[in-house]
C-alpha positions as a printed Julia matrix, in Angstrom:
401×3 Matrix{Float64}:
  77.91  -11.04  -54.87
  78.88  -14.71  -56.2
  79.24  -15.85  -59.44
  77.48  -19.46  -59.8
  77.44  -21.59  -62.58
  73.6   -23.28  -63.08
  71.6   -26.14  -64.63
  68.15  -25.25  -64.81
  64.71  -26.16  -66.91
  62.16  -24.18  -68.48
  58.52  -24.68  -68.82
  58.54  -26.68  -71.35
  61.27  -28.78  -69.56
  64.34  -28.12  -71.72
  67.17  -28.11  -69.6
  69.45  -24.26  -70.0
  73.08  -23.76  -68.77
  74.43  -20.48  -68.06
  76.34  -18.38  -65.34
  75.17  -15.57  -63.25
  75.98  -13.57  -60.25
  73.89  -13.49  -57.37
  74.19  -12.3   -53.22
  72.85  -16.46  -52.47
  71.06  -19.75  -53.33
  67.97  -17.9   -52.52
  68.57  -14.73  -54.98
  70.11  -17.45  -57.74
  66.63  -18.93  -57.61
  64.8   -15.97  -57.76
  66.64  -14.25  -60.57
  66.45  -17.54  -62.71
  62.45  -17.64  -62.13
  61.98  -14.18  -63.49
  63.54  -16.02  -66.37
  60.78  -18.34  -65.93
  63.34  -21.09  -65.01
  63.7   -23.75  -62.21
  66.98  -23.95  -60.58
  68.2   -27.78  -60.95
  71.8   -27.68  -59.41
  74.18  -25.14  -59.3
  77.87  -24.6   -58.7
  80.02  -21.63  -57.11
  82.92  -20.67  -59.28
  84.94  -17.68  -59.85
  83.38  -14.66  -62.13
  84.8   -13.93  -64.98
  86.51  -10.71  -64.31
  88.0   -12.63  -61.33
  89.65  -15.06  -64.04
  91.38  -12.67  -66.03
  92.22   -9.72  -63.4
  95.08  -12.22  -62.14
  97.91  -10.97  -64.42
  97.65   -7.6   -63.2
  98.87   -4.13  -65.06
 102.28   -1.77  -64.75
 102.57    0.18  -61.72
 102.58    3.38  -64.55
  99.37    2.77  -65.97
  98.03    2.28  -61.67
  99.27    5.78  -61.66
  97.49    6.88  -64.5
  94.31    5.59  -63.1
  94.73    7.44  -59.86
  95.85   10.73  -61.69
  93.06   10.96  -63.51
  90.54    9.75  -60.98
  91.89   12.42  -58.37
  91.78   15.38  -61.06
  88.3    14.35  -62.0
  86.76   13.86  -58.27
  88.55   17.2   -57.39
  86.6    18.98  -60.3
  83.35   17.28  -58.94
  82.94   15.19  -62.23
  80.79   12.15  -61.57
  82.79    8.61  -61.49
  81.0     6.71  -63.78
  81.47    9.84  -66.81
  85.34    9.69  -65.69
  85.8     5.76  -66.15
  84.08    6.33  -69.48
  87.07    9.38  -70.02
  89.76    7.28  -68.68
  88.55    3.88  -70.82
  88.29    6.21  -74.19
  91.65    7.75  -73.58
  93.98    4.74  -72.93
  95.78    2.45  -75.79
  96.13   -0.24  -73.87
  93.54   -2.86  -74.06
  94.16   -4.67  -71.2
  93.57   -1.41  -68.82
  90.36   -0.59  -70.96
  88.82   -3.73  -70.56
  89.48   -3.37  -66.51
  87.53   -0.11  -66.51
  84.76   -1.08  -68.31
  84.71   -3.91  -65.95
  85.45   -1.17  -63.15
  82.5     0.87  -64.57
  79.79   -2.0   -65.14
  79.78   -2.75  -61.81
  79.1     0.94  -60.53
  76.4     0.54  -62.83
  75.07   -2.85  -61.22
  74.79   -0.5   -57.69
  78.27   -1.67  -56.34
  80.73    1.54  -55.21
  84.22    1.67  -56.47
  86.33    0.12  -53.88
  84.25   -2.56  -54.27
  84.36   -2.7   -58.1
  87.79   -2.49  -57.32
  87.82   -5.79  -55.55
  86.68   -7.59  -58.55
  90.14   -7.6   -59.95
  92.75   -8.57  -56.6
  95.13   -9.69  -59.14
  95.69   -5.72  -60.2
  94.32   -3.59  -56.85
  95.67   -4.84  -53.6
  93.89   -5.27  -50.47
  95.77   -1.87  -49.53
  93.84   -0.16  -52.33
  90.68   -0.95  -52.37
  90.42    0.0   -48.5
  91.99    3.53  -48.88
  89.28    3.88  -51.27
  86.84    2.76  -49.09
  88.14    4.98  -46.61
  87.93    7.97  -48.62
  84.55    6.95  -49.76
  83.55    7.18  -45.92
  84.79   10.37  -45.31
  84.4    12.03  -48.55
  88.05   13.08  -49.03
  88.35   10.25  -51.98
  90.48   12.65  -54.5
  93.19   13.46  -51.35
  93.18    9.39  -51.32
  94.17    9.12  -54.47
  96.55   11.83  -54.43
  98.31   10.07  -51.67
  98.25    6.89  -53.84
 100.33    8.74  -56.37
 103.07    8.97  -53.89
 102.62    5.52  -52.61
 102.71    4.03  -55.93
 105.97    6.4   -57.56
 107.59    5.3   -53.81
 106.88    1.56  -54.62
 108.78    2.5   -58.34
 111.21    3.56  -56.86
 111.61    1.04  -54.05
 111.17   -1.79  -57.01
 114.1    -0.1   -58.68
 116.15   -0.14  -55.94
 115.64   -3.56  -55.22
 116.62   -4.45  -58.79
 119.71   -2.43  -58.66
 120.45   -4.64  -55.39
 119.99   -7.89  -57.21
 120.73   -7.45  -60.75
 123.69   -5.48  -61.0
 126.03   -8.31  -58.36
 124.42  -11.03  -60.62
 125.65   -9.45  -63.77
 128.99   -8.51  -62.53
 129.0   -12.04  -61.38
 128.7   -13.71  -64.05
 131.1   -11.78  -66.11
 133.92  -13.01  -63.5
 132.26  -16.73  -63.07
 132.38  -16.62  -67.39
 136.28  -15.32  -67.21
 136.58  -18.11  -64.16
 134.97  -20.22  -66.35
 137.1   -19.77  -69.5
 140.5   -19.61  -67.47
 139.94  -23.1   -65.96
 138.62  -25.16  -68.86
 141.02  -23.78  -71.58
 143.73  -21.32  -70.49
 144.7   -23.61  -67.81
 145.19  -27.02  -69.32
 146.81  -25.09  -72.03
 149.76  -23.41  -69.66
 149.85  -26.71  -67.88
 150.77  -28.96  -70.4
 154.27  -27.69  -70.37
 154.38  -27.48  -66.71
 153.38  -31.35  -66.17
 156.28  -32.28  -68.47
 159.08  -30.91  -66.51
 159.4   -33.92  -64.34
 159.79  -32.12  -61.37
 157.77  -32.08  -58.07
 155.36  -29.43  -58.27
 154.64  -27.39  -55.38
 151.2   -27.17  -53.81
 149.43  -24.44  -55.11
 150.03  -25.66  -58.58
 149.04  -29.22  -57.76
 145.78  -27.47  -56.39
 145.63  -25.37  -59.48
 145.96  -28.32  -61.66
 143.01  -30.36  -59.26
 140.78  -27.48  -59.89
 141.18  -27.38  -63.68
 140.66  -31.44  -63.68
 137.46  -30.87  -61.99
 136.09  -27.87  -64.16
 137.09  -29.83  -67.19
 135.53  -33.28  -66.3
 132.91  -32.67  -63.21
 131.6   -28.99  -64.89
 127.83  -30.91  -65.13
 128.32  -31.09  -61.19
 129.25  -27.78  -60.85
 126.97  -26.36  -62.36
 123.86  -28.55  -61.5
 124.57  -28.41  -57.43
 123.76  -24.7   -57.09
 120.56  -24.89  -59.0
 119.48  -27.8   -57.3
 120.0   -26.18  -54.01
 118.19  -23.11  -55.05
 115.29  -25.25  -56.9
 114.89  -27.61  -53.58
 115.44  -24.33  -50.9
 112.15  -22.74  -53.37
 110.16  -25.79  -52.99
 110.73  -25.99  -49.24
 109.82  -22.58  -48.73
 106.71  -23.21  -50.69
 105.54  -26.64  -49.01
 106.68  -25.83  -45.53
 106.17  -22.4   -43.79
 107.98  -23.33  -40.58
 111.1   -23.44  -43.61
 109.67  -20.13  -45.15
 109.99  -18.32  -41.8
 113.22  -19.08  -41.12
 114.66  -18.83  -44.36
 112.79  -15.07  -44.26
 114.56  -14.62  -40.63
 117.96  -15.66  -42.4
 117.82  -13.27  -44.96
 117.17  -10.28  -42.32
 120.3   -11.7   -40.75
 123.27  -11.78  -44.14
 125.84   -9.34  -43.89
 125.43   -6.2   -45.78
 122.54   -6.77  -47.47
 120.22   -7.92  -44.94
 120.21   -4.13  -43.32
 119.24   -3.06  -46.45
 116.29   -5.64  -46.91
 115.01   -4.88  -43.23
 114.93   -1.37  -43.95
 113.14   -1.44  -47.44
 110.23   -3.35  -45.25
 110.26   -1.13  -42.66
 110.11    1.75  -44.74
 107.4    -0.18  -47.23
 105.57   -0.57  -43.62
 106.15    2.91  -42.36
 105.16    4.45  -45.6
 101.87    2.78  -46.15
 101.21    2.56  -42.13
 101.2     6.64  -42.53
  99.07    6.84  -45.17
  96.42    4.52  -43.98
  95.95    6.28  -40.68
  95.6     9.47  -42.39
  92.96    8.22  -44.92
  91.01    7.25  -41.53
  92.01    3.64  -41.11
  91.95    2.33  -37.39
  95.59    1.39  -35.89
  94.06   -2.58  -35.64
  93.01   -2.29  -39.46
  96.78   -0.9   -40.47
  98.74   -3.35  -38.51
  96.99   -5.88  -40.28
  97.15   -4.78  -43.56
 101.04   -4.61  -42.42
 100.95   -7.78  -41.89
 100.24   -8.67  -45.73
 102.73   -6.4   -47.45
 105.77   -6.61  -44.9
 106.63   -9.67  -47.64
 108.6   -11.55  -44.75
 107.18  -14.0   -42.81
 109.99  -12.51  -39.64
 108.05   -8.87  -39.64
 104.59  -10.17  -40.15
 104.37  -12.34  -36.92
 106.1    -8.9   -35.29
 103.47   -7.23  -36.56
 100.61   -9.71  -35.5
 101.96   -9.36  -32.44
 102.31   -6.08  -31.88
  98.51   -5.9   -33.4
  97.66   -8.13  -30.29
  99.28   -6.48  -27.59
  97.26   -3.83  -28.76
  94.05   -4.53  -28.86
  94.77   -6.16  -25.49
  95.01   -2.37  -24.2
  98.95   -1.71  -24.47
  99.69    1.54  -26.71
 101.25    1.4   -29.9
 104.92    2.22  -28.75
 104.83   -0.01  -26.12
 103.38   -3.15  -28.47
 106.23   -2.15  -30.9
 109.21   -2.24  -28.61
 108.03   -5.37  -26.45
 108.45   -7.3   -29.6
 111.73   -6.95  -29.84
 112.76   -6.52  -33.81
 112.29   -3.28  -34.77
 115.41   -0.36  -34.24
 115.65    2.16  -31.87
 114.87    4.96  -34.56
 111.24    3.06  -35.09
 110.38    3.03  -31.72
 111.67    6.89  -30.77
 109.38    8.18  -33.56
 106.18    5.95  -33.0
 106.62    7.58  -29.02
 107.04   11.07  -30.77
 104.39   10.68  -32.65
 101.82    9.56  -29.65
 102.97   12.01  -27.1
 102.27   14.95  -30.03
  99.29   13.47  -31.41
 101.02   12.98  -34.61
 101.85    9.62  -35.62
 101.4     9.98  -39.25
 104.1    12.45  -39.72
 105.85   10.38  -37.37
 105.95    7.47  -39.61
 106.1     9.47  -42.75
 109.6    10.44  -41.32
 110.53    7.08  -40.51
 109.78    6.33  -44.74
 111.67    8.81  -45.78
 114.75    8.21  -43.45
 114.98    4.5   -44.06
 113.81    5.43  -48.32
 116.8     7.46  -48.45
 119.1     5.7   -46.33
 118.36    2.49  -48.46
 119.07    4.55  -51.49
 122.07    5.78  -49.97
 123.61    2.1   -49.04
 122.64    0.96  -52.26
 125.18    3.5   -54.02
 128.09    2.15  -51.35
 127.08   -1.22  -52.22
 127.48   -0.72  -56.07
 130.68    1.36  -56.08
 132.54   -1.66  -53.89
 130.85   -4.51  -56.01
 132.72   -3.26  -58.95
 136.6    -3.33  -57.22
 135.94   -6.25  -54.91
 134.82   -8.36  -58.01
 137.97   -6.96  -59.8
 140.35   -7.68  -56.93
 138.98  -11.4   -56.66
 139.51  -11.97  -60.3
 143.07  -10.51  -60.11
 143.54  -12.59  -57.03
 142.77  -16.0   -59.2
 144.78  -14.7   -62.56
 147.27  -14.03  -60.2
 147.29  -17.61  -58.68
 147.2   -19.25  -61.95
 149.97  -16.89  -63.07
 152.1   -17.66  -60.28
 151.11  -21.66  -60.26
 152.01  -21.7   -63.92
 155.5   -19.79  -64.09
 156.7   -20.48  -60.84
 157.96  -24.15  -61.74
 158.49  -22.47  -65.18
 160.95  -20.16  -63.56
 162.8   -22.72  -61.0
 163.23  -24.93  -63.88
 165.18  -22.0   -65.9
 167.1   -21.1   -62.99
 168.73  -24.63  -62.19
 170.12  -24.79  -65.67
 173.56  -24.38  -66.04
 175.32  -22.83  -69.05
């Protein structure tokens, strides 16, 4: 149903504004002359619940929801009394005021996937059709069980990714502070006494002494040229997608950690590829939905095609290796799985091998962040160490006593 905004008049020709939802035009007019109103003009705009369900909810209290939906549907209690459970039980008003929402519309004769899709800003396309799938085949608490998983998987892949970003940013800016500090004070400090030696100084202190100069009086450029790089590579990815898809292929492609990034989408893909099929998705209806939460423009057209080449009659394994980006482990498993008649364990194996090799080269990554940032700080005390006293030293060792 849509949500329409409407001008009408009453019978004694007062004009009324209000909002209501209706399936058409046709239904918007009937609906208003049961409220013995003509429809003047109308406008389609987004319902309320549709407004506010854009900031979305933690990925705990999604949990929750599914936890206490599968426990109840297992025990045969009916939805509507276990929304009205789950909205009494919760402290946090924003989730309360989503199942009331939730449980309104079950009233109004909608089911719950599609109650669900009221609010896309807190249940993904992903969710509301495993629902829907379990709806059809009447196995809705083992689809929420298997949400569980997906959703403490997704924790844990968000954590990971953190780790991957946040700890080299923080450990990074700890040495660019130190780098920071060395060249704008320590620096011009040492070099004072250097400069006034009236000797030739050799190169690497003449390029130590260039660097401080340009820390000290061109910092605003040094600074400013990095964020305006990041700030105009942003907007390009936002205004043009031919940019977006290459800047999604380059990141695929950077030493060390794009491995790591290609296998947390393939094992974000494999995982919820799995789980799909077994809820009784079709194979067109997964690749699609692949398509949307792959999160890389690269794997998405790889997965559009591969969703072509299969409906064009070529089997999944086939469609997956013609396309050329995905590893041999992929490919092996997805033929495994076909020849045996089954492709979700298959791909659930795939998930786990790429969840826990990810974790795995995560933990390498962190242990040699720590020494390599260490050894490159070392390397620049050590420069400035040996810029500073080497002149220091030739100067003492010319004297004569």
């Amino acid at each position: 149903m849509e949500f329409y905004q409407y001008k009408a008049i009453d019978q004694g020709g007062r004009l009324h504004n209000g909002q209501v939802e209706a399936i058409n035009i046709a239904d918007l007019e009937m609906r208003l002359r049961k409220l013995s109103l003509d429809l003047v003009n109308y406008k389609e705009i987004k319902s309320p619940r549709q407004r506010t369900s854009r900031r979305g909810i933690p990925r705990r209290d999604l949990i929750t929801i599914c936890f206490h939906l599968e426990q109840t549907t297992k025990a045969g209690v009916p939805i509507l009394e276990s929304l009205s459970d789950l909205r009494d039980s919760t402290d946090n008003p924003r989730l309360r005021e989503i199942i009331s929402g939730v449980g309104e519309s079950i009233e109004g004769g909608k089911t719950l996937s599609e109650a669900f899709k009221e609010y896309p800003g807190v249940f993904s396309n992903v969710f509301c059709n495993l629902i829907r799938a379990g709806e059809q085949t009447g196995e809705i608490n083992v689809v929420f069980g298997k949400l569980i998983e997906s959703l403490k998987w997704q924790d844990e892949q968000a954590s990971q990714t953190k780790k991957l970003i946040m700890y080299p940013a923080l450990v990074g800016s700890v040495v660019i502070g130190v780098i920071i500090f060395i060249m704008t004070y320590l620096v011009p400090e040492l070099l004072k006494f250097v400069t006034t030696m009236g000797k030739e100084l050799p190169a690497h202190t003449r390029l130590l002494v260039m660097t401080s100069d340009a820390f000290v009086n061109y910092w605003y450029i040094i600074f400013s040229v990095p964020i305006l790089l990041v700030v105009m590579v942003v907007v390009m990815a936002r205004a043009n997608p031919g940019f977006r898809t290459q800047l999604d292929g380059l990141k695929l492609k950077l030493p060390i950690i794009g491995p790591i990034m290609k296998k947390i989408v393939l094992s974000r893909i494999a995982g919820y590829f799995a789980m799909m099929y077994a809820s009784g998705i079709t194979i067109i209806d997964c690749i699609r939905t692949a398509e949307d939460i792959a999160e890389n423009r690269v794997v998405s057209a790889a997965m559009r095609e591969v969703g072509q080449r299969v409906m064009d009659g070529g089997s999944l394994s086939k469609s997956f290796a013609a396309v050329g980006l995905f590893p041999p482990l992929v490919l092996r498993m997805i033929v495994v799985g076909e020849n045996t008649g089954a492709l979700e364990q298959s791909l659930e194996n795939i998930s786990y091998f790429y969840t826990r090799d990810v974790r795995e080269s995560l933990e390498r990554l962190q242990s040699m962040i720590g020494p390599a940032m260490t050894v490159g700080l070392g390397g620049i005390i050590g420069w400035v160490m040996f810029s500073v006293l080497g002149p220091i030293y030739d100067l003492i060792s010319n004297i004569k006593f």
